[in-house]
C-alpha positions, 0 to 999 in steps of 0.5 A: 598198826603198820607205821611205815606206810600210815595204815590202821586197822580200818583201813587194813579191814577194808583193804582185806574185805576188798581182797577177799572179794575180789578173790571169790569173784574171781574165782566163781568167774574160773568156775563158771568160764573156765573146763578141765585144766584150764580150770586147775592152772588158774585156781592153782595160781590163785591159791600161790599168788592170789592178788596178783593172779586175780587181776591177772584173770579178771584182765584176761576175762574183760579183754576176751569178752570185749573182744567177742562183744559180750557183758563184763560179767 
């Protein structure tokens, strides 16, 4: 499908599954952790770069809650 960088369909597939889930994982996180405006920059980063943005927060969620001694999730 995408000849210049050797991936087919499948690997395409799974590539968007894994993007589509990182993003509602994300942005359950912003849902959960996250109030008032806070909660719309982040989900207003998400909808104008969605990838880049979600691992963006998902760094900034895993090193505030290493710091404060808390679980990943």
């Amino acid at each position: 499908m995408i000849a210049f960088i050797n991936i087919g369909t499948i690997e395409l597939s799974i590539l968007s599954v894994a993007a589509l889930a990182l993003l509602i994982y994300v942005t359950y996180l912003i849902v959960v952790n996250e109030s008032g405006w806070q909660r719309l920059i982040w989900i207003l980063i998400l909808l104008f770069v969605p990838i880049f943005g979600s691992l963006i927060y998902l760094a900034k969620h895993i090193l505030s809650n290493s710091r404060r001694g808390n679980s990943i999730t």
